[in-house]
C-alpha positions in Angstrom: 0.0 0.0 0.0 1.4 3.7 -0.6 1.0 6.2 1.1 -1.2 8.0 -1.3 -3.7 4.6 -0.3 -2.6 5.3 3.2 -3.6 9.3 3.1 -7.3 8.1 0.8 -8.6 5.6 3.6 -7.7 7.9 6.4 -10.1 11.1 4.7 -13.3 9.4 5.3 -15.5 12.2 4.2 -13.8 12.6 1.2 -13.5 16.9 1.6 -11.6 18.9 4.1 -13.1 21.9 3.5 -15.6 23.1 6.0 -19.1 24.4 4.8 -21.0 25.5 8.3 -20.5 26.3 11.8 -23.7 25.8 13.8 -24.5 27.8 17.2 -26.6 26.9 19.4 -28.7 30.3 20.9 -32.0 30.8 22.9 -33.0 33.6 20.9 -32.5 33.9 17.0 -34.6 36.9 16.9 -31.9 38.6 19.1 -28.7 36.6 18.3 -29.4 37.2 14.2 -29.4 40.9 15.1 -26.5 41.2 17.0 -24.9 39.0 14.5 -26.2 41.8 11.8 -25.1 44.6 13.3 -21.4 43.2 14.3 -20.3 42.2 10.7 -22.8 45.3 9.1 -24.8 42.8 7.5 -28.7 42.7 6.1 -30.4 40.1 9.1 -31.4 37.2 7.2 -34.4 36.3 9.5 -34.9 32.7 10.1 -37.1 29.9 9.1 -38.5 26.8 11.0 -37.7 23.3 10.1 -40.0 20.9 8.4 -42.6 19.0 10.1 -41.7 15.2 10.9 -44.0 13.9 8.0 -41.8 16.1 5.6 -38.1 15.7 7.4 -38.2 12.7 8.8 -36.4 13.2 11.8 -34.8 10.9 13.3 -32.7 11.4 16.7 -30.8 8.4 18.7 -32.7 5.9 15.8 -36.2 7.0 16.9 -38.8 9.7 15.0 -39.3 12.8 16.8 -41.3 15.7 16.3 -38.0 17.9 17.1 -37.8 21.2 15.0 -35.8 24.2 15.2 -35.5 27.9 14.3 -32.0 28.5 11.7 -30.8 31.4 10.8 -28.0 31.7 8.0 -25.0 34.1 7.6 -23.3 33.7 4.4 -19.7 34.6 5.6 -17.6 34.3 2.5 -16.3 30.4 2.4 -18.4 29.1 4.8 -22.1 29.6 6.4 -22.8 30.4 10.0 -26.1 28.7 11.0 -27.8 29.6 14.1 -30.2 27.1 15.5 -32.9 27.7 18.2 -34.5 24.6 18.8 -37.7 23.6 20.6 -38.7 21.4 23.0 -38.9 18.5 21.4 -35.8 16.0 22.2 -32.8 16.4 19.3 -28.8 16.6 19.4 -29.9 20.7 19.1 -32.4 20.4 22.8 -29.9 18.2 24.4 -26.5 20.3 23.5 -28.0 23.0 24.3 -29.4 21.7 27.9 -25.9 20.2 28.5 -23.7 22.9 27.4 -25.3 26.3 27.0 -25.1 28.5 24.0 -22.5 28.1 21.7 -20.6 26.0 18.8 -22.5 23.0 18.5 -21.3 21.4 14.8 -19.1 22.0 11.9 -20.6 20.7 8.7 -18.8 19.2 5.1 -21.1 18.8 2.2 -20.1 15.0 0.8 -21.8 13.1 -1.5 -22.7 9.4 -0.9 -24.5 10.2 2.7 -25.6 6.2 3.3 -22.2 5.4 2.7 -20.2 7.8 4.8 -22.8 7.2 7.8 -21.6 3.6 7.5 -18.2 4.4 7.4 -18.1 6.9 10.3 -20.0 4.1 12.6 -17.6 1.4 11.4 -14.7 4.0 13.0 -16.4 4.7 16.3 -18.8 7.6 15.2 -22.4 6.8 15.8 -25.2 8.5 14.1 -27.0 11.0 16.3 -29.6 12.7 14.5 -31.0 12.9 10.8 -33.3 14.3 8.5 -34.5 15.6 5.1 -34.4 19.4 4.1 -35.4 20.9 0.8 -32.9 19.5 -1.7 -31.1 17.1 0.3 -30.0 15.4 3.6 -28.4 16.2 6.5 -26.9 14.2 9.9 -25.0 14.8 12.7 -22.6 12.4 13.4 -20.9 11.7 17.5 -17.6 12.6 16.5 -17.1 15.0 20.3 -15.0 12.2 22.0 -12.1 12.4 19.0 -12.8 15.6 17.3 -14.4 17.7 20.1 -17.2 18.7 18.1 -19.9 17.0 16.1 -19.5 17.1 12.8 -22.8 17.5 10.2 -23.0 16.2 6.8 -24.6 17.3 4.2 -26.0 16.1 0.9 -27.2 18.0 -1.7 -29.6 16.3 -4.1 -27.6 18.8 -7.2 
């Protein structure tokens, strides 16, 4: 095996290049704003999930009716998304009970999203929490105990 092999097996995802930061807040309404008026930036306002019929939420391999608040900054080369979630249980409830407000994921967009899943679990990193948006898939994979943050996929259906 070279080490060109050696360097392909170890980049699971397949990218390096980092697509989102999510945060955790309370309040979008007032966390958007003050996000606005730092970077002197039009507020984006924010949108609410889909339902469970349409998203399909899944969190710890059961459905749940979880749905959050997002907010999106288009920051040059990558996308700050602020999530306000209800109370409904999801990684975004339980982070955010645990932890506070703050950096909850970083997210890749990869292609192949069935695959990847299995390949993360086969290396220690169980599947937390998934669902369907408008054009693709997302999930959030238990990567804290190795990379001390969870890491999000993404798959765009274009």
């Amino acid at each position: 095996m070279t080490n060109k092999d050696q360097v392909a097996e170890k980049n699971i995802l397949g990218t390096n290049v980092i697509a989102q930061i999510g945060i955790l807040v309370h309040d979008i309404e007032k966390t958007s704003q003050a996000y606005a008026d730092f970077f002197g930036v039009e507020n984006p306002g924010w949108s609410l999930t889909d339902t469970v019929d349409k998203a399909e939420t899944e969190y710890n391999g059961n459905s749940t009716e979880a749905r959050a608040k997002l907010a999106f900054f288009d920051m040059g080369s990558l996308q700050l998304e602020l999530i306000e979630p209800d109370q409904h249980p999801s990684t975004w409830r339980e982070y955010l009970d645990e932890h506070g407000e703050g950096p909850h994921h970083i997210a890749f967009i990869i292609k192949g999203m069935k695959e990847k899943i299995t390949l993360m679990e086969r290396n220690q990193m169980p599947l937390m929490q998934k669902g369907e948006y408008t054009g693709g898939r997302y999930a959030y994979m238990d990567t804290f105990k190795d990379l001390k943050i969870i890491l999000e996929l993404l798959e765009n259906d274009n």
